[in-house]
N, C-alpha and C positions, 0 to 999 in steps of 0.2 A: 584480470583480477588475480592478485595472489591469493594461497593459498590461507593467509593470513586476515583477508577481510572475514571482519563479521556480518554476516545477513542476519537481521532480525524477520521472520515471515510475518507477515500481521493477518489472520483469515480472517474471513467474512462472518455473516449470519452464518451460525452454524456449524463453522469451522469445515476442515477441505475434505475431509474424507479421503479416504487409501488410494483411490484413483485422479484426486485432481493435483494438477500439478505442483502446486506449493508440495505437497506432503512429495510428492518425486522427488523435487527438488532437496528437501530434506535429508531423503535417502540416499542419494545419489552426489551432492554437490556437497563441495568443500565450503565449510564455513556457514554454512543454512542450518537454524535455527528457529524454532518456533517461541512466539511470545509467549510465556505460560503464566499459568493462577488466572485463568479469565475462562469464565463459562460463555463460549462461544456462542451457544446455542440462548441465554438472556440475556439481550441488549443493555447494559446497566453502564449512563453517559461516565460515572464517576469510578466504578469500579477497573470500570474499562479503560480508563485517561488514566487510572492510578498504576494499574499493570502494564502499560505501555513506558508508562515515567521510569518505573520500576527496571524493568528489561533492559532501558537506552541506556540507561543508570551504571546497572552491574557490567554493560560490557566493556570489556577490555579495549578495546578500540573504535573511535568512532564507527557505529554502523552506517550500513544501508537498508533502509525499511524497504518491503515489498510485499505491500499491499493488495488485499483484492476486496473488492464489493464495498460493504459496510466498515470494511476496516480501511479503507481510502478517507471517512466521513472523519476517524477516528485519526488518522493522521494530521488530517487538517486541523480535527482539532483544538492536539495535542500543541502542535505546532504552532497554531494563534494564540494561545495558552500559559504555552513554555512550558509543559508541565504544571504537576502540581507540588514538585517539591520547594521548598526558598532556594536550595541551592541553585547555581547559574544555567540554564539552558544546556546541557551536553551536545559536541559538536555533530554533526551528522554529515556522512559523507553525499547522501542523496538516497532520493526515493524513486520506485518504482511503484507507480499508482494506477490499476490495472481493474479495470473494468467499476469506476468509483457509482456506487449505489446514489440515486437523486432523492436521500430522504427528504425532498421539498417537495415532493410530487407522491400525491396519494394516488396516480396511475400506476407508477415504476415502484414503488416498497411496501412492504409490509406496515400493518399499525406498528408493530413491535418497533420497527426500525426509526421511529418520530423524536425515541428518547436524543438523534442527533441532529434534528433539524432546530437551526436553520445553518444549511451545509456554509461553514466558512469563506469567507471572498475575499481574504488576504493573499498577499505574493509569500509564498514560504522560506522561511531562510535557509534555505538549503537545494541544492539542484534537485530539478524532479521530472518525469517523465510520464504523462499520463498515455493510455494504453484504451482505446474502446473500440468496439467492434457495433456495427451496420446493425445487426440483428440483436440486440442487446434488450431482454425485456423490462430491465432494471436500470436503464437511463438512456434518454435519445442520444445521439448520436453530436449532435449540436449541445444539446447541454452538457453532454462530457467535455466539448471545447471550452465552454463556457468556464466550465472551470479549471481547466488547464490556464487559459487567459489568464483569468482571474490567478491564480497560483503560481504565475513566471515561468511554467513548463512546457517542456517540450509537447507536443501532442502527436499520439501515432494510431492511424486509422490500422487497423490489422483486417478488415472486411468481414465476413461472415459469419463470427464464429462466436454467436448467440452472448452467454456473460461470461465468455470466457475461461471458465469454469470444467469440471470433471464430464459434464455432458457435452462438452465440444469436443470432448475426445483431443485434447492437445498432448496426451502422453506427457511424455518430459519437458514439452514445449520450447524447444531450442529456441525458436523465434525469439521470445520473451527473456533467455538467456544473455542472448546477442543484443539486445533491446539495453536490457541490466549494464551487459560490460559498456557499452556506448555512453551511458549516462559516466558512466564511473573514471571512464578513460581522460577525459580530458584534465581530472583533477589527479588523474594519477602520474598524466602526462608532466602537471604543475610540480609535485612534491620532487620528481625525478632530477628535474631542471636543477 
């Protein structure tokens, strides 16, 4: 990935806190970016679709979304949607969708989290890479597949490592780096040609 792509981060309920990886990544990686004007911490379907619209909008170059939790539900979507602006769809280079929250299942989310159910079951137009782990309190394992299927993407077991999240202790999370540039490569492969 050059130095030149833009990453838009999309966090979860709550947003990521100092220690989980998105906010590392921020710090640390060229081109990371958080989605901003969105109170992370209240679920709100339409505020939240509008500052997503907003962010893909203003950037300079088509992004790559990279998603976690609740902000996976918000991808989708955005993405079935188009946005909410008239103008045309902006292109996206692909997503990184990473530990996606099962607001269909009052076992795995909060009430709050319902303002996005019922979670999307379109193929996304854009490459995408879903990301779930074994131990995940916030969607099985199988239903993470489920919607990767559903969504045209890749799907990648990473094993144990609960939602993936600041109490997995993923530090900077290389893995999930290495994950990113793989979805990316093959269309950067394309543009080179």
């Amino acid at each position: 990935m050059d130095s030149q792509t833009t990453i838009l981060l999309v966090p979860g309920l709550g947003g990521p806190g100092p220690k989980h990886w998105q906010s590392r990544w921020q710090q640390s990686r060229p081109g990371c970016s958080f989605v901003r004007h969105i109170n992370w911490n209240l679920p709100d379907y339409h505020a939240w679709l509008s500052g997503l619209d907003a962010a893909v909008r203003a950037c300079p170059t088509p992004p790559i979304l990279v998603a976690h939790s609740l902000g996976c539900a918000l991808v989708a979507h955005w993405a079935t949607h188009e946005g909410t602006s008239k103008a045309p769809t902006p292109n996206i280079q692909g997503a990184l969708l990473v530990a996606p929250a099962d607001v269909d299942s009052d076992l795995h989310t909060p009430p709050e989290t319902k303002v996005f159910a019922t979670m999307p079951m379109a193929r996304l137009p854009f490459p995408a890479t879903v990301v779930a782990s074994t131990t995940d309190s916030y969607v099985d394992l199988q239903r993470a597949q489920v919607f990767a299927t559903a969504w045209g993407a890749e799907f990648v077991n990473v094993g144990a490592c609960g939602h993936i999240n600041a109490d997995s202790h993923l530090d900077d999370w290389d893995e999930g780096w290495r994950l990113l540039d793989d979805l990316v490569a093959p269309s950067e492969a394309l543009s080179i040609a």
